[in-house]
C-alpha positions as CSV (number, residue, x, y, z in Angstrom):
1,X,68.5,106.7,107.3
2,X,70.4,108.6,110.0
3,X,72.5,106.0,112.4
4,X,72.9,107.6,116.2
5,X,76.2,105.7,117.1
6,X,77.0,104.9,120.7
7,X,80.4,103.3,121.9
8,X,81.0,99.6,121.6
9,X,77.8,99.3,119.7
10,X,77.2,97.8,116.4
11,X,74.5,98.9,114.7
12,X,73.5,96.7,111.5
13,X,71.0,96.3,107.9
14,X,69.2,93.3,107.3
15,X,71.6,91.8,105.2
16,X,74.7,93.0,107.0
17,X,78.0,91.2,107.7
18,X,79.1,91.9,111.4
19,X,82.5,91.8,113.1
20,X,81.6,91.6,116.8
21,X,82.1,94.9,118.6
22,X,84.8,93.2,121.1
23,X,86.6,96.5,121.4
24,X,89.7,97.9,120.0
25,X,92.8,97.0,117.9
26,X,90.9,94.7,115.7
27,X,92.6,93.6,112.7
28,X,91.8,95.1,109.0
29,X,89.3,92.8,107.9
30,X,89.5,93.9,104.6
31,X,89.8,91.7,101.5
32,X,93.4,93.5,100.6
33,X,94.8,93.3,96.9
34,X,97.4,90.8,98.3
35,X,94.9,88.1,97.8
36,X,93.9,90.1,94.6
37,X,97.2,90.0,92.7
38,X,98.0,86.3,94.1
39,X,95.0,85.6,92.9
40,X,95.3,86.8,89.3
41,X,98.8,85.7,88.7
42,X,97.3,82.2,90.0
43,X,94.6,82.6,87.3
44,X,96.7,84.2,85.1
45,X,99.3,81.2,85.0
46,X,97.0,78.7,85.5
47,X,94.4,79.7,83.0
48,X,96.9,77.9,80.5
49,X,97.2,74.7,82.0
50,X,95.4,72.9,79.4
51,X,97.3,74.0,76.7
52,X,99.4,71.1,74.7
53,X,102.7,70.2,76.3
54,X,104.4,72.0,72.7
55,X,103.6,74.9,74.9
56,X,103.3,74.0,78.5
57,X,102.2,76.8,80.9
58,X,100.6,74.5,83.7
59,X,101.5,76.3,87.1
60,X,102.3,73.5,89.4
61,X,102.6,74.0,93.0
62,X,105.6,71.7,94.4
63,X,103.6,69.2,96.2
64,X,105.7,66.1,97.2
65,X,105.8,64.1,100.5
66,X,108.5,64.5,103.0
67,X,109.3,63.5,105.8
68,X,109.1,66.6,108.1
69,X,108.8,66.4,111.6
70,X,105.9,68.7,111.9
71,X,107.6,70.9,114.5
72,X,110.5,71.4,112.2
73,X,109.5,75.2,111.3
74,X,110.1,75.9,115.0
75,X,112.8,73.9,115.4
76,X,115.1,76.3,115.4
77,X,114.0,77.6,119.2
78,X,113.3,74.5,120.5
79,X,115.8,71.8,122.1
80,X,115.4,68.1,123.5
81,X,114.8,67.5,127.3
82,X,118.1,66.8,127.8
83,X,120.1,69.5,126.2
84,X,120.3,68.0,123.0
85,X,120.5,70.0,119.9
86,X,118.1,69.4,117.3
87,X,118.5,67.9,113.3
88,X,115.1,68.1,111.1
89,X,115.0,66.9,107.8
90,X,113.1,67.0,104.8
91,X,113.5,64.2,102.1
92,X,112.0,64.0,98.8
93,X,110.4,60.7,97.2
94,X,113.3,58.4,95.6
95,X,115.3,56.9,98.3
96,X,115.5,56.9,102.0
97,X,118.2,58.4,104.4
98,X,118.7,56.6,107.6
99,X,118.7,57.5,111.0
100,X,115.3,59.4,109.8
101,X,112.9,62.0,111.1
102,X,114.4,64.4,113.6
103,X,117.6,63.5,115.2
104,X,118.8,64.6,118.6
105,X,122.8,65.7,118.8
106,X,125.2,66.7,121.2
107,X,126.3,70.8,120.5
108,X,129.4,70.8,118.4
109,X,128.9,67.0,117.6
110,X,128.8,66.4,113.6
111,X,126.1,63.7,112.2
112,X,126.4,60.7,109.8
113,X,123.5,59.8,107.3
114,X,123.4,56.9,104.8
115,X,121.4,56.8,102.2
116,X,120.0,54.3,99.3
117,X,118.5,55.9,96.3
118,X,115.8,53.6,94.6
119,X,115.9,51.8,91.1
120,X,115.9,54.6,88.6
121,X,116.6,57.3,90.5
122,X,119.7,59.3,91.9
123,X,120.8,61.7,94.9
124,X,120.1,64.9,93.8
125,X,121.2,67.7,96.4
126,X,121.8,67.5,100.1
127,X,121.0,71.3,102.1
128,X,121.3,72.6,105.4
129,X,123.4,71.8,108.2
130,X,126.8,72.1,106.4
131,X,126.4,69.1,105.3
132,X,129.0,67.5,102.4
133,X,128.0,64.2,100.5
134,X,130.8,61.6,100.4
135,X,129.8,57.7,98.2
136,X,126.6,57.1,100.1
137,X,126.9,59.1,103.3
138,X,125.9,62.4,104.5
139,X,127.9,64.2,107.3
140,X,127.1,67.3,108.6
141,X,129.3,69.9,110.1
142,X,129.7,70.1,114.2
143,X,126.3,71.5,115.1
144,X,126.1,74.6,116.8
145,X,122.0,75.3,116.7
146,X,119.2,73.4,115.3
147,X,119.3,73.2,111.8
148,X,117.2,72.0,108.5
149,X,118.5,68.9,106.5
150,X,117.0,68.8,103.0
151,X,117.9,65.9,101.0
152,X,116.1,66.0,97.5
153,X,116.6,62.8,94.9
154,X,115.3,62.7,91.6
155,X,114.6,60.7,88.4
156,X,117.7,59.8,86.6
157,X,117.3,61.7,83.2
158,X,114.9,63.8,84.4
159,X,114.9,67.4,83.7
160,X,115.9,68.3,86.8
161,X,118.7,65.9,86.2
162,X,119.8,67.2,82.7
163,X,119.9,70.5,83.9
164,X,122.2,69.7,87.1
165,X,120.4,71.8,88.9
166,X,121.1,72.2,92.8
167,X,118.8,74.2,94.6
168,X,116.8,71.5,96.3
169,X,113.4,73.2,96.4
170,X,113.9,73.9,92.7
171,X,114.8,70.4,92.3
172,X,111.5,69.1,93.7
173,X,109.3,71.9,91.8
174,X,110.7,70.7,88.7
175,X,110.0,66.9,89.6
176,X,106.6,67.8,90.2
177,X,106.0,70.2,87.4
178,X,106.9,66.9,85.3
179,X,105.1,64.9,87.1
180,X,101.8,66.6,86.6
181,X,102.8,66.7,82.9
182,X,102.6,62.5,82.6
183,X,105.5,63.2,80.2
184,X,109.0,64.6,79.7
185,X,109.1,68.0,79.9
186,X,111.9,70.4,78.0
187,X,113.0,73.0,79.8
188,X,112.3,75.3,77.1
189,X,108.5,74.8,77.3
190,X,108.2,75.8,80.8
191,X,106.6,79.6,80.6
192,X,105.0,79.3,84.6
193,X,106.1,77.7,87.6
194,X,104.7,77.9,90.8
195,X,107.0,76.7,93.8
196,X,105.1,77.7,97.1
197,X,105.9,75.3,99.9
198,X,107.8,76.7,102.7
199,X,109.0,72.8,103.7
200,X,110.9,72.4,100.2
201,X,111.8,76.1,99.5
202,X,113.4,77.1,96.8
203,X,117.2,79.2,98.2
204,X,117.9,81.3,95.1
205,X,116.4,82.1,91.5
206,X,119.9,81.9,89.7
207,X,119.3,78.1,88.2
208,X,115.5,79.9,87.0
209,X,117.9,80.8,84.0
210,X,117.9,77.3,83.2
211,X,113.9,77.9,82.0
212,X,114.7,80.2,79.6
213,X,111.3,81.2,78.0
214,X,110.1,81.6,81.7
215,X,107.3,84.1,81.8
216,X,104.8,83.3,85.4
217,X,107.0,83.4,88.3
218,X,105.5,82.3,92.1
219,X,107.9,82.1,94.7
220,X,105.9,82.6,97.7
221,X,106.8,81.3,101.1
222,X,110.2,80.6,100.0
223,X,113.4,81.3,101.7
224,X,114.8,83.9,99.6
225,X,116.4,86.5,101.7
226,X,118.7,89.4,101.1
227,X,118.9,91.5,98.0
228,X,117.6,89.9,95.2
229,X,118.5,91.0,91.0
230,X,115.1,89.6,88.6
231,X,117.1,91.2,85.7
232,X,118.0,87.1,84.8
233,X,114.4,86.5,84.0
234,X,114.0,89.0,81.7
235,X,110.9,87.3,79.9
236,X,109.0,88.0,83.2
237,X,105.2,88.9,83.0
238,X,104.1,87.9,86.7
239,X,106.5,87.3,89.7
240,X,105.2,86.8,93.2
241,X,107.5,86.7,95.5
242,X,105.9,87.6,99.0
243,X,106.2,86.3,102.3
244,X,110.2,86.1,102.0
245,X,113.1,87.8,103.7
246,X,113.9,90.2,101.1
247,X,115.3,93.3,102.2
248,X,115.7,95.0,98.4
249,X,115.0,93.9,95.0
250,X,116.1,94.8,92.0
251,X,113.3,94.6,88.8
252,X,114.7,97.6,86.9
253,X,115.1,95.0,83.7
254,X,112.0,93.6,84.1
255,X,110.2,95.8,81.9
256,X,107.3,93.3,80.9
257,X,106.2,92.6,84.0
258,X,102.2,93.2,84.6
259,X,101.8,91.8,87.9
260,X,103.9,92.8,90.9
261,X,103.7,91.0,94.3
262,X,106.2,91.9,96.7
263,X,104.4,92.0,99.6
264,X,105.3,90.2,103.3
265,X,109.0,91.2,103.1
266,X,111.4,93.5,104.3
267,X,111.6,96.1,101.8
268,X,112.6,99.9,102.9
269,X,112.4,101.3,99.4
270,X,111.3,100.0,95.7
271,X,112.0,101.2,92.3
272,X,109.4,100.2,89.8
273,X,109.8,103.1,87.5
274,X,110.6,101.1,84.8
275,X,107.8,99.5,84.7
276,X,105.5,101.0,82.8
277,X,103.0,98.0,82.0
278,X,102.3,97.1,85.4
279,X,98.5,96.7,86.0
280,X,98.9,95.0,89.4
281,X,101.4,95.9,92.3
282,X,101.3,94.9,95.7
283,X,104.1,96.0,98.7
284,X,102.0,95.7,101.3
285,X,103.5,94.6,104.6
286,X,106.7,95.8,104.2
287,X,109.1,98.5,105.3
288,X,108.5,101.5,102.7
289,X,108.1,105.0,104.1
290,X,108.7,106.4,100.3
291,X,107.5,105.1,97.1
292,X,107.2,107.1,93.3
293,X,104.5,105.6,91.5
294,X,103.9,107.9,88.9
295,X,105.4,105.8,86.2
296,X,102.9,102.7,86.4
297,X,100.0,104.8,84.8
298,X,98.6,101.4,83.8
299,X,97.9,100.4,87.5
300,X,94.8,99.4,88.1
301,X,95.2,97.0,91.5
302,X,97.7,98.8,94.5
303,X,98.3,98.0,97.7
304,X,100.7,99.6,99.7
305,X,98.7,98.8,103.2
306,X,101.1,98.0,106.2
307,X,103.7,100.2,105.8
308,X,105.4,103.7,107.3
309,X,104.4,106.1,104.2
310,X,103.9,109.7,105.2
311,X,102.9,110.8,101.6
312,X,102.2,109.1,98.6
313,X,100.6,110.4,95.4
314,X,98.3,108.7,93.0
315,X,97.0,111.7,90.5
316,X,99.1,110.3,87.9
317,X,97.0,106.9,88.5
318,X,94.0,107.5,86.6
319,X,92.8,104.3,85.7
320,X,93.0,103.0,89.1
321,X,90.0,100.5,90.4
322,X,91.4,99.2,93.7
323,X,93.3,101.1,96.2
324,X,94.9,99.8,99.3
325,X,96.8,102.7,101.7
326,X,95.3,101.8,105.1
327,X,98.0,101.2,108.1
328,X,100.4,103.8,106.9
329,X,101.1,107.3,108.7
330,X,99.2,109.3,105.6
331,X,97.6,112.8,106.8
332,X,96.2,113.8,103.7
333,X,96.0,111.8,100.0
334,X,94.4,113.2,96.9
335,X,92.4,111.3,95.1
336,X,91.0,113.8,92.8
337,X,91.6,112.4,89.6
338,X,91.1,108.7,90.5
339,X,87.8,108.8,89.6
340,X,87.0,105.2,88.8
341,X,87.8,103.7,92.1
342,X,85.3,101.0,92.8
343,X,87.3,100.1,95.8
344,X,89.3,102.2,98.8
345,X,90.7,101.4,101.8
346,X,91.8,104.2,103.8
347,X,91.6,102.7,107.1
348,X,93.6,103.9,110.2
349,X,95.5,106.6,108.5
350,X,95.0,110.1,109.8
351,X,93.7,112.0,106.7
352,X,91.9,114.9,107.2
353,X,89.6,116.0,105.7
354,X,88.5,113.6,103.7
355,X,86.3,114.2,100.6
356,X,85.0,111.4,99.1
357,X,82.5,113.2,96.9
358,X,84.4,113.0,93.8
359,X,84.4,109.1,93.9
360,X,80.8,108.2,92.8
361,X,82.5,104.8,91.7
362,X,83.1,103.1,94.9
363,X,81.6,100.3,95.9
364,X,83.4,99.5,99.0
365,X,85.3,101.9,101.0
366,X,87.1,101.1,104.6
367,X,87.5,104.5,106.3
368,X,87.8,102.7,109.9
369,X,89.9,104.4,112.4
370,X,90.6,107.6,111.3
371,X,89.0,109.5,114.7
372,X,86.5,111.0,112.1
373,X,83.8,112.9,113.7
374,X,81.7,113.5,110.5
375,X,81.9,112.4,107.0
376,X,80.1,113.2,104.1
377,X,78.6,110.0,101.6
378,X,75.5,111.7,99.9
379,X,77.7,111.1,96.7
380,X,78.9,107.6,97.1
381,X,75.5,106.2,96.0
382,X,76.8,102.9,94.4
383,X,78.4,101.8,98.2
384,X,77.7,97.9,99.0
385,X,80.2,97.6,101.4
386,X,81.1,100.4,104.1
387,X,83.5,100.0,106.7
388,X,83.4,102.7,109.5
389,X,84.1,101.4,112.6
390,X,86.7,102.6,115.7
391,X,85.8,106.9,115.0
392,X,84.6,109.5,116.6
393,X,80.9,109.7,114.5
394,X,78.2,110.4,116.5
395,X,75.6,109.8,113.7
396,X,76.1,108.8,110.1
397,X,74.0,109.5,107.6
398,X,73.4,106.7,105.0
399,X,70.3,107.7,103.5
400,X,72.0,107.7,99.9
401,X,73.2,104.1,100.1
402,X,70.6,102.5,98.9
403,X,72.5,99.5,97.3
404,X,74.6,98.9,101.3
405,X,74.2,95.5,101.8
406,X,77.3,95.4,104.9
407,X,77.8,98.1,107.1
408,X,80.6,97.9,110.0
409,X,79.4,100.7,112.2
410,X,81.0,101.1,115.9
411,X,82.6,103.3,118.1
């Protein structure tokens, strides 16, 4: 069957699965291997949670209550009617901190909390908003801009409390990593930990050494910012730590890892050459307008989608399955001797030509916005997905694809 393609129009199978044709700079729709490799590490770590606690791998997402003013992730922009600057807080289950919610202050004024920790438990760590803890009070410096209390109390003889730790979105990952356990928990058992919440975020991985047998790492969402050395976890299979403010990381010591997700940060350049056992690496959304990935010939997951890369070779890739490149600045990519891709995206890059006979594999390919004006899929006969929208195609031919069962086909 031979499409004739007009502009704006969307032309569909029975079984297709449409974005409207609404016009330009529509977003990738594509299901990117971000969601892949989060995925797998979440499987990956929590495929073990019903092991025996002798050998606890249960990834636990830090879920506890706070007491967050829901505007407090944009508090930092926003200011009272009258001038006021703004305090928000977050406080963990354990004791109470009075005034509560979100206080308004005079600039330059300092604040003064009390607080009353209940029966069995004790003031861990008190965050943000220079604040310094003095008997049962908690004064913050003269306040400049609005700023994020954190106040985190936890179980006396907990394990957050034997191991002193400070970090307060550690803290309350630990708590609740016990608490999901029904028991006590050494810290020695713990080989995953998840600690997503961006309202109790975890500052730093240093007290992570504390967990020393610590293999599944999630730090999503956090606030770790800055440059950033994993070579203290060394036990490290899978670390996820996207959607940060990381502007370098160092994994060089990290030679077990198998899954990779840096993406959502603000990486220029990576070095993951000493990883050889990576199956799994995402940097998508970042920075990078270099990257060498001809060490990781165990890849089989990449996505490198959303960055500024002018070049980037995968020969050396050969057991590749799922490629992610589109949104880069690539004018060429040779993908000769990936020949077992079931999945490329090569969306709005500018490679030309683009020969895709080689890859009899694929089952979904995005080739959207490339200002292609022909393209050639006789050989891509096992294609169920197809994405070819926003070129310059007069008529497609997609005769071969007799398995397509979602076409996205306008100009």
């Amino acid at each position: 069957m031979t499409l004739q393609l007009g502009y704006k129009y969307v032309f569909g199978l029975s079984l297709l699965s449409l974005l409207s044709a609404c016009g330009g700079g529509v977003k990738d729709p594509t299901p990117s291997t971000t969601s892949s490799v989060s995925s797998s590490l979440s499987s990956a770590t929590s495929s073990s949670a019903g092991s025996s606690l002798s050998s606890v791998s249960s990834v636990v997402s830090s879920s506890i209550s706070t007491s967050v003013a829901q505007s407090s992730a944009s508090s930092s922009s926003a200011t009272s009617s009258n001038g006021d600057l703004l305090i928000s807080m977050t406080l963990s289950p354990g004791g109470a901190i009075k005034p509560s919610g979100t206080v308004n202050l005079a600039p330059g004024k300092t604040q003064v909390f009390s607080f009353v920790a209940e029966a069995g438990y004790k003031l861990a760590s008190v965050s943000g908003c220079g604040a310094v803890v003095a008997a049962d009070t908690i004064t913050t410096a003269a306040i400049t801009s609005n700023c994020l209390l954190s106040v985190s109390f936890t179980k006396i003889n907990s394990l957050a409390d034997q191991l002193k730790l400070t970090d307060t979105g550690l803290i309350r990952c630990i708590d609740a990593y016990e608490t999901e356990a029904k028991q006590s928990v050494a810290a020695t058992a713990i080989t995953s930990l998840s600690c997503n919440n961006p309202f109790q975020a975890v500052d730093s991985i240093n007290e992570l050494t504390k967990l020393p047998n610590l293999q599944n790492l999630s730090l999503a969402g956090n606030r770790l910012s800055g440059i950033v050395d994993f070579s203290i976890l060394p036990k490290l299979t899978s670390l996820n730590v996207s959607n940060n403010s990381l502007q370098s990381v160092d994994v060089s010591k990290n030679t077990l890892l198998t899954s990779l997700d840096l993406s959502e940060n603000l990486l220029t350049q990576v070095d993951v050459s000493a990883l050889p056992s990576l199956v799994q690496l995402n940097l998508s959304r970042n920075q990078l307008q270099n990257l060498d990935v001809s060490k990781n010939t165990a890849l089989t997951q990449l996505d490198v989608s959303d960055n500024k890369l002018t070049q980037f070779n995968v020969s050396p890739l050969t057991k590749l399955l799922d490629l992610n490149v589109s949104r880069n600045k690539l004018t060429s990519l040779d993908t000769t001797k990936n020949t077992g891709l079931t999945r490329l995206n090569l969306g709005w890059n500018s490679i030309a030509p683009l020969s895709l006979n080689h890859l009899t594999s694929l089952q979904f390919l995005n080739i959207a916005g490339m200002n292609l004006i022909d393209v050639d899929l006789s050989k891509n006969t096992q294609l169920t997905e197809l994405l070819i929208m926003e070129n310059n195609l007069i008529a497609l031919n997609i005769s071969a694809q007799t398995q397509l069962d979602s076409l996205q086909a306008y100009k």
